[in-house]
N, C-alpha and C positions, 0 to 999 in steps of 0.2 A: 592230144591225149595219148598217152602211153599206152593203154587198152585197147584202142585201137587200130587198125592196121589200114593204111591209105592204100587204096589200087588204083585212084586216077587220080594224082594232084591236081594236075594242072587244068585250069577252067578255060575255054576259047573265049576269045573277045569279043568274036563279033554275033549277030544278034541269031547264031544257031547256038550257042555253047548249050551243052548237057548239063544235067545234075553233078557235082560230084561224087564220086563213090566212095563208101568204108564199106569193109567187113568188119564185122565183129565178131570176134569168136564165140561168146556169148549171147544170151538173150538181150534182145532189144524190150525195155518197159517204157511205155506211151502211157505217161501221165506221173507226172513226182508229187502226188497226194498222200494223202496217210498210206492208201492202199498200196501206191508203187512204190511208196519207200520200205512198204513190211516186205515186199516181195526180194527187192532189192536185197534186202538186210538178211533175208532168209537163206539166198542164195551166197552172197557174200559167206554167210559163215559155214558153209560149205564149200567153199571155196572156188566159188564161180561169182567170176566178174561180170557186170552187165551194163549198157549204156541205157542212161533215162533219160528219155524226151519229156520235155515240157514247156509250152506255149507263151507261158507267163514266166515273168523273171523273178520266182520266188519258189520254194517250195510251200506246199496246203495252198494254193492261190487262194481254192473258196475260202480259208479260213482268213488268210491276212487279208485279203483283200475286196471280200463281199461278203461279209458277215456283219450285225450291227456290235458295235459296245458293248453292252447287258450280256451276251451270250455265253452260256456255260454249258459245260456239257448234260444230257438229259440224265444221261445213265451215270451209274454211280465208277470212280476210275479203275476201278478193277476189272470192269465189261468192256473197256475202253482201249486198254494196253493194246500196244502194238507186240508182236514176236519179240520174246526174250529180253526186252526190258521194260521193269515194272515203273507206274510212276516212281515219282519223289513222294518218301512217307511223310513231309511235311506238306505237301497238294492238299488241300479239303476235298471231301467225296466228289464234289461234282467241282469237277479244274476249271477257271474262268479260264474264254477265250485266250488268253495272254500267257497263262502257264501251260495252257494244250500247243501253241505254239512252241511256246520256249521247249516243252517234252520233244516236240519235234525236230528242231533245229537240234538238238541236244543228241536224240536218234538217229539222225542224220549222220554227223560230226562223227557217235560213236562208229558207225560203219564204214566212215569215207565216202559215203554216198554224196555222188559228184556230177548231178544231171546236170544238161545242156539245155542252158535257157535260151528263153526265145522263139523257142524252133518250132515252129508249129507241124504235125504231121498234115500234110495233106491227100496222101496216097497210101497203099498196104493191101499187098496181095501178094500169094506163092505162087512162085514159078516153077509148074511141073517139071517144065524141063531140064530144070539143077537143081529142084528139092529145097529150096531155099525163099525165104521170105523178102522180097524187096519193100523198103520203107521208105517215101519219097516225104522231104518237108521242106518247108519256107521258113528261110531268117526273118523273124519278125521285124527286125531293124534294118537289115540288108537288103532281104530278099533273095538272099545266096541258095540255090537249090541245094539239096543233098539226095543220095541215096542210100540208105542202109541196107548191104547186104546181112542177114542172119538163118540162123537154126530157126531156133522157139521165137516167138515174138507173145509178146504178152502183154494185153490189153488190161492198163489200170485208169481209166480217163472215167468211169464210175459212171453212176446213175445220176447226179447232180451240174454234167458237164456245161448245160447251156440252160439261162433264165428261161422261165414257162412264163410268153407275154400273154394272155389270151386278145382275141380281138373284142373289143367292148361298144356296141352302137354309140356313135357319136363322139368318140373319143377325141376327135380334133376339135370339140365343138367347147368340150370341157372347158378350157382355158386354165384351172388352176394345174396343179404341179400331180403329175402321176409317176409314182417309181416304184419299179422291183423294191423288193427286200435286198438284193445285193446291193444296191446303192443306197440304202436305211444305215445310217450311221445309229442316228439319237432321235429321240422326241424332243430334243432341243428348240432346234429349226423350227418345230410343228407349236409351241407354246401359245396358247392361247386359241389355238386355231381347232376348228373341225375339221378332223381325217377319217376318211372309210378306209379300215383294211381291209382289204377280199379278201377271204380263205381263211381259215379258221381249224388249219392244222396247229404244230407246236409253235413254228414261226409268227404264224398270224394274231395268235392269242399275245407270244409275248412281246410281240412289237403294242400288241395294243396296250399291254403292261407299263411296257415303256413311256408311252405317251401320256399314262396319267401322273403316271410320276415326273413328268413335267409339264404337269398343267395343261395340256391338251385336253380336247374332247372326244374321243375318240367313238367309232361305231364299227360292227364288222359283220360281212356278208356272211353268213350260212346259208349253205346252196344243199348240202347234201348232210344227211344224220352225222352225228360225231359221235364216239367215245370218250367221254371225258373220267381220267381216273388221278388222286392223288400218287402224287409221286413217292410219295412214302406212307406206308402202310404198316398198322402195327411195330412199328420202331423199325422197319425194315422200307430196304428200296422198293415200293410194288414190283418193277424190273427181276430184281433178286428173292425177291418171294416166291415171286412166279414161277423162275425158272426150278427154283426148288422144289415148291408144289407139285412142278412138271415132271417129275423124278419119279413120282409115285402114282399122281391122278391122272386118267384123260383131260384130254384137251378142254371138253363141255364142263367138267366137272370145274376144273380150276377159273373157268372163264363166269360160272355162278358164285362161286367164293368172289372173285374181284369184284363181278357188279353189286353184291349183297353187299360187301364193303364198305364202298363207295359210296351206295347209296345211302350208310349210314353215317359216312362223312361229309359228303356232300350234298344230300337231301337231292329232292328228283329235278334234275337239270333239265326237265322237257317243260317245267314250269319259265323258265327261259329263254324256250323255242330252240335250246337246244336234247331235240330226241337222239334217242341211241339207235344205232343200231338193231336187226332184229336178231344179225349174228356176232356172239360174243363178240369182245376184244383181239382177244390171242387167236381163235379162229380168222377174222377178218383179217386179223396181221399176214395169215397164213397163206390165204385165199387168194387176197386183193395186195399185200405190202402195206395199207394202209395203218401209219401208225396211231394209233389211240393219243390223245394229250393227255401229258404228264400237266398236270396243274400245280405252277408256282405261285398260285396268287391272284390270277387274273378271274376267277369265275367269283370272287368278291368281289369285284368290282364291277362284276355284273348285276350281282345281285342287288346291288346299293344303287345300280341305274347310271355308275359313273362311265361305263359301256354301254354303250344299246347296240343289239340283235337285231339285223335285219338280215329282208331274204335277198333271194335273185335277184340283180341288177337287170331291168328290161332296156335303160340307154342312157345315155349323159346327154345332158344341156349345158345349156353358160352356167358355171362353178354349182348347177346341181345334179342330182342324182333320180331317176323316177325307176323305180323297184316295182315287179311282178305283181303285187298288190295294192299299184296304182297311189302308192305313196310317192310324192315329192318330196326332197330337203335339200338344201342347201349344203357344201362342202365348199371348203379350201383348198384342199390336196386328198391323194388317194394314194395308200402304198398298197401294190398287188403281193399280197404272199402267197402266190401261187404257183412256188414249188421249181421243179428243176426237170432237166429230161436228160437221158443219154445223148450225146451225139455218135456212136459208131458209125450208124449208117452213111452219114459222111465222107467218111476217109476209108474205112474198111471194105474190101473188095471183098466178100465172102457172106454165105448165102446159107449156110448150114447149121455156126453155132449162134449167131446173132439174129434176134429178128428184125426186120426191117422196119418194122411197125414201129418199137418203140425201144429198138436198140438195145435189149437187154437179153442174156442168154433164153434159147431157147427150154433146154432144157431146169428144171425146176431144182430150188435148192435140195441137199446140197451135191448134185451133180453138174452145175451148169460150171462151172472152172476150167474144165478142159475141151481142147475143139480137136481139130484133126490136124493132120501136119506140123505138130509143134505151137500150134497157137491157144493161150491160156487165157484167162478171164479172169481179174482180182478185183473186189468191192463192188460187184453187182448182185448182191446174196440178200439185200432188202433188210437184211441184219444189222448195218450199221457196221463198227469198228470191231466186235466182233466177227460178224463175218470175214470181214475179209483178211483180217488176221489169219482165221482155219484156210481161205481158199488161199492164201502166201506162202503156207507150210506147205501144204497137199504140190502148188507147184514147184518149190525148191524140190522137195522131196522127187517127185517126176523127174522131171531134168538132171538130176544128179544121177538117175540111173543110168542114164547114158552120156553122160558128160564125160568121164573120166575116158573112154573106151573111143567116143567117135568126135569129140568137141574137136580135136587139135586137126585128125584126119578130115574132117569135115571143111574148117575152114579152109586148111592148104589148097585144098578138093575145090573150093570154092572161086579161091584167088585165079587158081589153073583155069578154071573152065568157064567162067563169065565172059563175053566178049568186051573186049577193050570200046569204049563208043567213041 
């Protein structure tokens, strides 16, 4: 790569060889999703170049490669864009999975964004004593070490980086088929058959969607209250109402508009067994990240009984289920849609801006983007695609203040004074 600058080619044979080294003159971004590509793209047109890491041999992995079929996006495309380029004005409001793709490969191409696939990071820490960030990774195919010498290092590996399995009593004993949502293609497979989704965020409702729409039978655990709100409201996105609402009213006030709403489009969803919350919507979102469902259809099919509501799983048996309330039934298969977690704690040496708990900045939006010593944070804002859009700007914008002045000095600085290993 042209951009970047080798200081140890050459690799030993025998079984001490080191990592390889680059510097980079630029920032280093960990993770080529929506979010490292806006970051990317932001800096690019400022005219800083930067090397992205990425684990999988694709850019958006979650999206190409563990998302089901059906999938579109929730919010309407305007919430959605990435920095400085709008969708396509022939996109419908909400871009199936395939066209948010194509938007992306498309984003990509426009900026020259050129990550390195494969590479999994496995290490990342600064070293006080050159002021510089080392990035240590493993070729996913080789096994080839590297080291990344840099400035800024900037984490885009997001809030969705590794499936939430939970551990479920019995689960070896089940025998039929249990899967994440990232391995959920279709309700194809599942036809004819009984499936329990767990979790009954946006995921879980519309895989259950899915499933009726091809003849499945599907049931899905409710563990904890939900928010359920039409996704469109009064000829508008509920999403984009909101935010407009929010322009003028407190947070309480617009969080009574939507459930008055709702509730006259929906009639009261705790006849269901699905209750609400006791704190708004948009507050909860605020509090907890907790998104609200956007309902495309699937709380009909509740009501018609072609979904059944059930609660806590208390353990599995051979191909059934026995639930909190000492009900048994019978199941085929089970898809978990239970969500995603960070992984930073993993690979990230640093104790200040990350929590360790559950790998997301410490600090609360919208200040948690930037950390100390040149290390930034993109798409952990619980916002979604906007967020991390603003935190993409915010850090081009940073790093360009000192780019132009100490980027070139810095590296030279760098090559001279790291020890040869």
């Amino acid at each position: 790569m042209d951009y970047l600058r080798e200081i140890e080619g050459k690799r030993a044979h025998d079984h001490h060889h080191q990592p390889r080294r680059v510097c980079v003159p630029g920032p280093v971004i960990v993770g080529a999703g929506p979010s490292g590509l806006a970051a990317a793209a932001c800096l690019k047109e400022k005219g800083i170049v930067s090397v992205v890491l990425e684990r999988e041999s694709c850019i958006a992995s979650l999206w190409q490669l563990k998302t089901y079929d059906r999938l579109s996006l929730h919010l309407p495309k305007q919430f959605c864009e990435l920095p400085l380029v709008p969708f396509p004005e022939e996109f419908p409001t909400y871009p199936t999975k395939q066209q948010f793709i194509h938007y992306l490969e498309q984003y990509s191409k426009r900026f020259d964004i050129r990550p390195v696939f494969n590479e999994a990071v496995s290490g990342a820490e600064f070293d006080k004593s050159v002021g510089f960030w080392r990035v240590r990774s493993v070729g996913v195919k080789d096994g080839e070490e590297m080291e990344y010498v840099c400035r800024w290092l900037v984490v885009a590996t997001g809030e969705n980086a590794e499936a939430v399995v939970p551990h479920i009593e019995g689960k070896e004993e089940f025998g039929g088929g249990i899967v994440h949502t990232s391995l959920y293609k279709s309700g194809e497979v599942y036809r004819g058959k009984k499936v329990l989704v767990v979790g009954c965020g946006n995921s879980g409702m519309e895989v259950c969607l899915d499933l009726c729409n091809h003849e499945a039978k599907p049931s899905i655990v409710v563990r904890d209250r939900v928010h359920i709100l039409p996704r469109e409201m009064l000829g508008r996105s509920t999403f984009g109402l909101s935010m407009l609402l929010l322009k003028w009213l407190p947070i309480r006030l617009v969080d009574r508009f939507l459930l008055i709403v709702s509730r006259l489009m929906l009639g009261d969803t705790a006849q269901f067994s699905l209750t609400r919350p006791r704190i708004g919507p948009l507050q909860l979102k605020n509090l907890t990240g907790k998104t609200p469902v956007l309902d495309v259809g699937t709380l009909a099919r509740i009501k018609t009984g072609d979904i059944k509501v059930c609660p806590e799983i208390r353990q599995l048996t051979h191909h059934a289920v026995e639930f909190v309330n000492g009900r048994k039934e019978n199941f085929d298969a089970i898809v978990l849609a239970t969500g995603y977690k960070s992984n930073v704690p993993s690979w990230l040496k640093e104790r200040e801006m990350f929590s360790q708990k559950d790998g997301l900045p410490l600090k609360p939006f919208p200040n948690g983007w930037k950390g100390e010593c040149g290390l930034y944070a993109v798409g952990f804002t619980k916002r979604g695609l906007l967020g991390a859009s603003m935190d993409a700007k915010r850090i081009a914008e940073d790093i360009e203040q000192c780019w132009k002045s100490e980027a070139k000095h810095l590296t030279a600085l760098a090559c001279s004074i790291l020890p040869k290993q």
